[in-house]
N, C-alpha and C positions, 0 to 999 in steps of 0.2 A: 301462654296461659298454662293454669297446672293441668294437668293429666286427667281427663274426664273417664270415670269408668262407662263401658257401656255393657257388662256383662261376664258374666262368673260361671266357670266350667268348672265342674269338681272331676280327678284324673285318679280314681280310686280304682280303674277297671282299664287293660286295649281295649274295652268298645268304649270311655269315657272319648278315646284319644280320635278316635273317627268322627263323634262329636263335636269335637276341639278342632279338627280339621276343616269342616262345614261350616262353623264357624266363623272362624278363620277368613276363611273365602269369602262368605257374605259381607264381614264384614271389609275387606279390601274392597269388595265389589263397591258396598257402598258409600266406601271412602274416595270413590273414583281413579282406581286403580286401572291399570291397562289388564284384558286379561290374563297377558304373558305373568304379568306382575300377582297376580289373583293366586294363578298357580302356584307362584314361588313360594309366595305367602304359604298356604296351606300344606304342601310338601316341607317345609322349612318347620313348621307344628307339628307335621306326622311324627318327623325326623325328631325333633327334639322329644316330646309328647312321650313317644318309647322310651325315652332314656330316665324319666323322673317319674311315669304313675304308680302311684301306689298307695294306700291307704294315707288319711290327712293330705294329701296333694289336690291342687286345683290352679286355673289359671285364670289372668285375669287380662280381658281387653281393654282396652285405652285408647284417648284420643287422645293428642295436644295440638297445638298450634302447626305444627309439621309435622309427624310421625304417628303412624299407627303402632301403636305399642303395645304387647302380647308378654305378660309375664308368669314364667311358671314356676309355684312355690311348692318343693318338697323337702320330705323327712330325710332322705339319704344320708347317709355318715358320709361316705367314700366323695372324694375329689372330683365332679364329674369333668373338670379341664382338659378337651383333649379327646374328649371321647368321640366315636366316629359318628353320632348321630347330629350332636353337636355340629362337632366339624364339618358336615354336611349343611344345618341347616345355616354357619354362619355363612357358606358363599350363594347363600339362596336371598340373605337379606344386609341390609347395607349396615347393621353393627347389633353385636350380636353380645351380652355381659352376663358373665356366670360369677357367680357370686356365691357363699358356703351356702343357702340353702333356695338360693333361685336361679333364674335361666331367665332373662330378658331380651324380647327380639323387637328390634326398632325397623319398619321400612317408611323409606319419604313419603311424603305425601304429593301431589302436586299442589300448584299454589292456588286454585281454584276451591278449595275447600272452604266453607263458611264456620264460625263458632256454633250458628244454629243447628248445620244437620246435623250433631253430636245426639241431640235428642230425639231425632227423628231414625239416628241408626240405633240408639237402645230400645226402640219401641220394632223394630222391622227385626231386629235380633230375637227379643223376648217373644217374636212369634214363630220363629223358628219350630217346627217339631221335633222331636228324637231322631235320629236316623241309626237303623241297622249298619252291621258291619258288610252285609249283601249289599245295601243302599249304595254306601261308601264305596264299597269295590265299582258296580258299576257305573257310580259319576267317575271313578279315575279309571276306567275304560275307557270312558265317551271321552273324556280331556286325553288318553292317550291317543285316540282314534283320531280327535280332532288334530291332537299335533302333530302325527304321520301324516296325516293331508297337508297338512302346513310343509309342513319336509320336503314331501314329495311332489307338492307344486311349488316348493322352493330351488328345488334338485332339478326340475323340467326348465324353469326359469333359470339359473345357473349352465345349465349344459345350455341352450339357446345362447345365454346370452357366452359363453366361451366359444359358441361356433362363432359367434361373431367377432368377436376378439380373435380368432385363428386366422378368423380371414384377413381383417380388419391388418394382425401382425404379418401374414405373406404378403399384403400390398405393403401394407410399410415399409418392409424386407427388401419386395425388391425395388422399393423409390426410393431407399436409402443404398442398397447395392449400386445402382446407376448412378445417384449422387455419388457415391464415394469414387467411382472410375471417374466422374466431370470434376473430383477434386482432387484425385491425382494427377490427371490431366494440365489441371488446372496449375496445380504446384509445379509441375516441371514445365511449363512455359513460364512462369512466373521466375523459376530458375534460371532458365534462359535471356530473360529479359535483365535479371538481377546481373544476369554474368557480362550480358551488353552493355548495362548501364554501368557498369562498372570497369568495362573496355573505355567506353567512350569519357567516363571522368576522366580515367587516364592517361588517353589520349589529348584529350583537353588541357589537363596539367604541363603533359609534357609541351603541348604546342604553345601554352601562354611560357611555359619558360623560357621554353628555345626563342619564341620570337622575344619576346622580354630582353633575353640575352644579349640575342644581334640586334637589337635596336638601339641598347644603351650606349654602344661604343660610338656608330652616328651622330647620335642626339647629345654626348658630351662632347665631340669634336668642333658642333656648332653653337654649343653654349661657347667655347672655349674662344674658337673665332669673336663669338659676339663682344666679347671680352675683349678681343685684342684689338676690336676698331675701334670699341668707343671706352678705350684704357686711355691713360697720359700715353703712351709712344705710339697710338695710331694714326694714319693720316687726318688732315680737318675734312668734316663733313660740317652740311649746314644743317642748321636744326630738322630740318625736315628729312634727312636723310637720318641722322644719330635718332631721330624719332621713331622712323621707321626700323633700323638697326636693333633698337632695344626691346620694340615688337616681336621681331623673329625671337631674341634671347629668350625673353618672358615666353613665349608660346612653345620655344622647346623647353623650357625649364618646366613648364607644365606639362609636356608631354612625357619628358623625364620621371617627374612623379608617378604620372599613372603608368606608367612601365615599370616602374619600383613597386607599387603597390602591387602590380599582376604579379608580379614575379613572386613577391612575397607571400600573396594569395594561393599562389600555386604550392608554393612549399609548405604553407601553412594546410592545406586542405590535403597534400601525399604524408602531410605526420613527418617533414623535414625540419620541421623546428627543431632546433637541440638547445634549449636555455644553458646559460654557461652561468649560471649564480657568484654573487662576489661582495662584499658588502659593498652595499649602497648609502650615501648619504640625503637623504629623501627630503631634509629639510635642502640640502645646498641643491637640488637638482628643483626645485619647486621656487627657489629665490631666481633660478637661474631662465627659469621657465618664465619668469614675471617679468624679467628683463627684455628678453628676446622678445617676447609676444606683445609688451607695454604698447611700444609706437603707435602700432595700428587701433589698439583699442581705445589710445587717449585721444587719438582722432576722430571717435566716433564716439564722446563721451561716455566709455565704458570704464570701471575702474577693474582692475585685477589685483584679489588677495589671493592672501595663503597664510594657512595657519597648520603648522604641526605639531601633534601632542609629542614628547618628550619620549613617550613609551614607545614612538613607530618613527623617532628621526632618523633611526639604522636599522634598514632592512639584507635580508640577503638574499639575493634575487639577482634576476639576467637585467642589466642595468641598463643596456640597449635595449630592450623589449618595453621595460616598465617606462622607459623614457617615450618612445615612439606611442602607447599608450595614451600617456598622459597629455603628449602631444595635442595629438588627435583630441581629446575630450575639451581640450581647451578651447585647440583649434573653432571646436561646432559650435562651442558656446559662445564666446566670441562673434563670430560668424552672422549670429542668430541672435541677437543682442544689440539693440539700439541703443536702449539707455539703463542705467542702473550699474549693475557690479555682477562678476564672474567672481566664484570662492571655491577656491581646491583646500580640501580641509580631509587631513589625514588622524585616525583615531585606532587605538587596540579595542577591538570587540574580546573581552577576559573570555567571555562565557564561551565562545567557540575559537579561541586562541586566533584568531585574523588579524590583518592590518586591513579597517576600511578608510579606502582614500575617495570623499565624493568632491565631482565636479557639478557644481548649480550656478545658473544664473535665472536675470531676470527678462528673458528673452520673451518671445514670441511663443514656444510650447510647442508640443505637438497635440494634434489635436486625433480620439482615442481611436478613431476608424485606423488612421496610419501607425498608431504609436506600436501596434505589433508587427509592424513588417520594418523597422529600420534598422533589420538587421539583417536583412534576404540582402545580397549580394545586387549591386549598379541600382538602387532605388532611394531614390529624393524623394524628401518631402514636398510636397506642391504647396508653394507660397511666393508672394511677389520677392523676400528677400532671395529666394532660393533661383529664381530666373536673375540676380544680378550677382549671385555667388559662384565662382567655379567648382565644382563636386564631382566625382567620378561614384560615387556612392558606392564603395569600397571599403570607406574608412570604418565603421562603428564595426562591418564584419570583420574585417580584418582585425582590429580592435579586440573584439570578445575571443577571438582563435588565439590571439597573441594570450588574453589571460588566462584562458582554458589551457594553453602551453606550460602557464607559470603554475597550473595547479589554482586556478581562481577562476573568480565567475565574474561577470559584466552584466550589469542589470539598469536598465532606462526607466526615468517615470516620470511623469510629465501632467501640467496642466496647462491647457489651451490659454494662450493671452498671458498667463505671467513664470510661465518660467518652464526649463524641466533640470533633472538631477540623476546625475550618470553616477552609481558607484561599484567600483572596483573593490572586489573582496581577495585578497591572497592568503595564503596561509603566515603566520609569523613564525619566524625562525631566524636568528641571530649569530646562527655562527654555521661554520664550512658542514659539509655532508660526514654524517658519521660512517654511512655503510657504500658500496660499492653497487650492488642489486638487490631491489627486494622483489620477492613474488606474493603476489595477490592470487589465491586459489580461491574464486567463489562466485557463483551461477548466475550471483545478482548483478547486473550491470550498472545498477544503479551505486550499488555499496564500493564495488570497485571502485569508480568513479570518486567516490565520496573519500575512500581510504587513500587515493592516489595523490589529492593533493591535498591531504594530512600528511603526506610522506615529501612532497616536495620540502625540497634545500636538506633533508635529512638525508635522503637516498641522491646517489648519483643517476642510476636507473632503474626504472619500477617496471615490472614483466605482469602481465597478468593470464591468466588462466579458468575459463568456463565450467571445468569439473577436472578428477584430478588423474585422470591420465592428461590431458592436455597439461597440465602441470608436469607429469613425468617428464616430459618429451620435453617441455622449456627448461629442465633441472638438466637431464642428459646432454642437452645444447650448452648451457652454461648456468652452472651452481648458483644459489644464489647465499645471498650471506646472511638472510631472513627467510620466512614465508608464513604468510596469514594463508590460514585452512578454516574454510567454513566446512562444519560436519554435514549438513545436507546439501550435496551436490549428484547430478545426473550421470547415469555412466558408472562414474568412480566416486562416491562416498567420500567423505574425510577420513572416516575412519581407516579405511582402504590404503587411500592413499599413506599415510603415518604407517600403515604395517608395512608397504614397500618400502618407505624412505630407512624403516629399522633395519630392514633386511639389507641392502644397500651399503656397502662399505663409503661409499662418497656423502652420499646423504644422509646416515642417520646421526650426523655431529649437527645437521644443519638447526638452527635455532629455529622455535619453532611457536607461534604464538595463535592460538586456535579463537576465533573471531566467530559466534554462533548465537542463533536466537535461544540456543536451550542449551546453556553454559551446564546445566546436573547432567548433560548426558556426556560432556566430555572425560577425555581420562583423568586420573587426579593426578599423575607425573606432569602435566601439560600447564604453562601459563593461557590461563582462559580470561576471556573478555566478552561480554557482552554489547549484541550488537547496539543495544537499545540504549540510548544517550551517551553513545560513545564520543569521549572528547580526543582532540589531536596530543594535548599533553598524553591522557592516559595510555593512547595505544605506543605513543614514543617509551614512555616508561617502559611499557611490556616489552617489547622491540631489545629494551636494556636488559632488561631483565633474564630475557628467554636466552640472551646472548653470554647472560655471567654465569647462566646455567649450567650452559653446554661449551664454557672453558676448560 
C-alpha cells in the first residue's frame, strides 16, 4: 500500500529534535516494535534530527505495508553523505536514503501489523504533548538504566553460564585425554595385528606354493602313468579295469588343476605376476576358444559364438593371462548353461580408450544375496547344477587378479533365471611399450590405480609413490624415464619435490608431467593435466610430450 502519514514534526529548533525522538518511539512502540527496536528507532532520529534542523525543516512519519518510515526534509546546500550522525543512525536501522534535500529512514515492521492501526497510531500520536528537553534527557536515563540492568544480568548470566562451559570443557578434556591413550593403544595393537596378518598371508602364500610345487611333479607322474596303461602300447585290461584306470587319470588331472590354480593364486596375491605383453590376435584366440570348448556344450544343447569388432581383433597384452581369462569366463558359463547360447563379444569403448570383451549366457544367473561374494576366494554358488559341477571356486578370483595384473578390471552382473554377463575391461594399446619405468607420485590410491592401467603396454614398469619423498627414494633406487607429480601430497609437496629433482644432477632431465586438481597453481615451464576427465589417450600424449621437452 502507499505510505500513510501519520504525523508532522516541524525541526526549526534542538528542542524540535527531542520531540522528533518521543515521537519516534511511540510511534515504533505502536507499530509493535520490540523495545530493543523502539530504542534504535529514536536514537537513530536523535542522530540524524542534529544533522538537518533548522529553519523550513521538518519530518514526516509514515506507515506502509512493512516499514515504519521517518522522513526528514531540509534546507541545507552542503552534501550531508557521510556525515557522522547519519552514519550513526544508518546502523541503527535497516536502510537508511539521503537524498539533496532529505534523509529517510526505513525500519521492518513485523508481519502482524494491520492497514487499520495506521489510523489509530495518527490519533495516539496527535495526542502526544510537547516534551522538554529535561523530559527527554530523563526517559534516555531511564532507557539507559534499564539497559545496564539488561547488561548486567546479561554478564551474571554469561559468567554462569562459562562456568559452566569450563567445566563442562575439563570433563571433556579429560574424556578426550583418556580416549586418545585408548586410541593410541588401540593403533599400536591394531599395528601389531596388521604386522601378524600380514606374516601369516605370507606365510600362507609361501606354504600354498611350496606345496603346490611338490605336488605337481607326483600328480603329473600319475597322469603320465595313466596314459601309458590305457595308451595303444599298454597291456590289455578289461573294461572294468581301463574304467577304473581312467578314474584315477581324471581325479589327478583335477587335482592338477587346483594345484595350478593355488599356486597361481599365490603368486597372484605376493604381486608375482609379471605380464609379458606381445600382440595378440583376439579374433584367432576366440575362434580358437570355440573350438576347443564346442564338444561339451553341443552336448548339452548350448551353442557358442563370438563376435569381434575389427577395432580390438589386435590387442597387446600377456597372451597367456588374457587366454586363461577368458578361459575361465567361458568355462562358468558353459557350465551354468542348459539351454540357449554363450556369446564372447569383444568392443573399443572410444570414450575411455579400452577394449571391453563380455562373456553372457543364458544360464541359470545368480541370484543378488550371492552375486557379491563370487569373487571371495573357494565360494560356490549353491544350486543343484553346482553340486553336479566340479569347482574349486578359485576361478572368477583368480580371474579378476589376473586382469587387475593386465591393468583391467572384471566386473559380474547377473539376473536370477535368465542369464549373467562377465565383462573384462583392459586398457587398448596396439603397439610394444614406449618407456622402460614410469613413476606415479600421488597420495590418491585411487588415481594411482586409475593411472597404472592407463599406463599398461606403454610402460614396461609402473613404480608408484604416496607423497614425494617416498618418490625420492624410488628415483635414488632407479630413475625412472617419466613421473606424474600430483602438487598436493603429505610429507613432501609437489612442489618440493620438483625443486629436489632441479637440484639433482640425475633427475632434473627427468620428463615430468604434473597431474593435479588445481592445474593454475602449477608452474607454467611444466606439462599439466587435469585430474578431472582425464583420458588414457590424453595423459599418453603428455607422457610424449614432457619427453620431447626435456630432449
Amino acid at each position: 500500500m502507499a505510505p500513510a502519514e501519520l504525523i508532522r514534526v516541524r525541526l526549526d529548533t534542538d528542542q524540535d529534535v527531542f520531540v522528533l525522538r518521543r515521537l519516534g518511539r511511540a510511534a515504533a512502540e505502536l507499530a509493535g516494535l520490540e523495545p530493543q527496536d523502539q530504542i534504535r528507532v529514536a536514537t537513530a532520529l536523535s542522530e540524524a534530527g542534529r544533522e538537518v534542523f533548522g529553519p523550513g525543516s521538518y519530518a514526516v512519519v509514515a506507515l506502509d505495508d512493512r516499514h515504519l518510515l521517518i522522513t526528514l526534509r531540509h534546507a541545507h546546500r552542503e552534501d550531508l553523505t557521510g556525515s557522522e550522525g547519519l552514519t550513526l543512525a544508518g546502523r541503527l536501522v535497516d536502510e537508511i536514503t539521503v537524498a539533496e534535500s532529505s534523509v529517510t529512514l526505513a525500519k521492518r515492521l513485523p508481519p502482524r501489523l494491520k492497514p487499520a492501526d495506521a489510523r489509530k497510531m495518527r490519533d495516539e500520536l496527535a495526542r502526544l504533548s510537547p516534551v522538554s528537553a529535561l523530559d527527554e534527557l530523563r526517559e534516555q536515563n531511564r532507557e539507559l538504566a534499564e539497559t545496564l540492568e539488561d547488561v548486567m544480568r546479561l554478564n551474571a548470566e554469561l559468567q554462569e553460564t562459562n562456568t559452566g562451559v569450563l567445566a563442562l570443557y575439563n570433563q571433556l578434556s579429560a574424556e578426550l585425554e583418556e580416549t586418545n591413550r585408548g586410541v593410541v593403544a588401540l593403533y599400536a595393537e591394531l599395528d601389531e595385528k596388521s604386522g601378524q596378518l600380514r606374516e601369516t598371508s605370507e606365510a600362507r602364500n609361501r606354504f600354498w606354493a611350496t606345496v603346490s610345487h611338490e605336488l605337481r611333479t607326483p600328480l603329473n607322474s600319475v597322469i603320465g602313468l595313466v596314459r601309458l596303461l590305457i595308451g595303444p602300447g599298454g597291456d590289455p585290461m578289461t573294461e572294468e579295469q581301463a574304467h577304473q584306470v581312467r578314474l584315477i587319470g581324471s581325479s589327478a588331472e583335477t587335482l592338477l588343476e587346483l594345484v595350478s590354480e593355488l599356486l597361481d593364486m599365490a603368486k597372484a596375491e605376493s604381486g608375482r605376476l609379471d605380464p609379458q605383453p606381445s600382440r595378440v590376435d583376439l579374433e584367432r584366440m576366440a575362434a580358437q576358444l570355440g573350438v576347443t570348448m564346442r564338444p561339451t556344450n553341443e552336448r548339452a544343447g548350448v551353442e557358442l559364438h563370438h563376435e569381434v569388432a575389427p577395432d580390438v581383433a589386435e590387442l597387446y597384452v600377456d597372451e597367456g593371462m588374457l587366454l586363461r581369462i577368458l578361459r575361465n569366463l567361458l568355462s562358468n558359463a558353459l557350465k551354468f548353461t542348459v539351454a540357449g547360447e554363450v556369446r564372447l563379444t569383444a568392443r573399443l569403448d572410444a570414450a575411455r580408450d579400452e577394449a571391453v570383451i563380455t562373456v553372457t549366457d543364458t544360464g541359470i544367473g545368480i541370484a543378488p544375496e550371492h552375486l557379491s561374494r563370487v569373487f571371495e576366494d573357494f565360494f560356490q554358488v549353491p544350486n543343484t547344477l553346482q553340486v553336479r559341477s566340479r569347482g574349486t571356486g578359485l576361478g572368477l578370483p583368480y580371474a579378476r587378479r589376473l586382469a587387475e595384473a593386465l591393468g583391467g578390471t572384471l566386473e559380474l552382473t547377473s539376473e536370477e533365471g535368465r542369464g549373467t554377463a562377465a565383462t573384462l575391461r583392459l586398457p587398448h594399446y596396439a603397439g610394444p611399450p614406449e618407456l622402460g619405468r614410469v613413476l606415479i607420485a600421488d597420495d590418491d590410491e585411487v588415481f594411482r590405480a586409475t593411472a597404472r592401467r592407463m599406463l599398461y603396454g606403454f610402460a614396461v614398469h609402473v613404480d608408484e609413490a604416496a607423497d614425494g619423498a617416498a618418490a625420492l627414494e624410488l628415483m635414488a633406487v632407479a630413475p625412472p624415464d617419466a613421473i606424474l607429480v600430483d602438487l598436493l601430497m603429505p610429507r613432501m609437496d609437489g612442489h618440493v619435490l620438483l625443486q629436489r629433482m632441479t637440484e639433482d644432477d640425475d633427475l632434473r632431465r627427468t620428463p615430468v608431467v604434473v597431474v593435479t586438481i588445481a592445474p593454475q597453481r602449477a608452474p607454467d615451464d611444466m606439462v599439466v593435466l587435469s585430474k578431472h576427465g582425464l583420458r588414457r589417450e590424453e595423459l599418453l600424449q603428455a607422457i610424449r610430450s614432457a619427453r620431447g621437452s626435456r630432449a
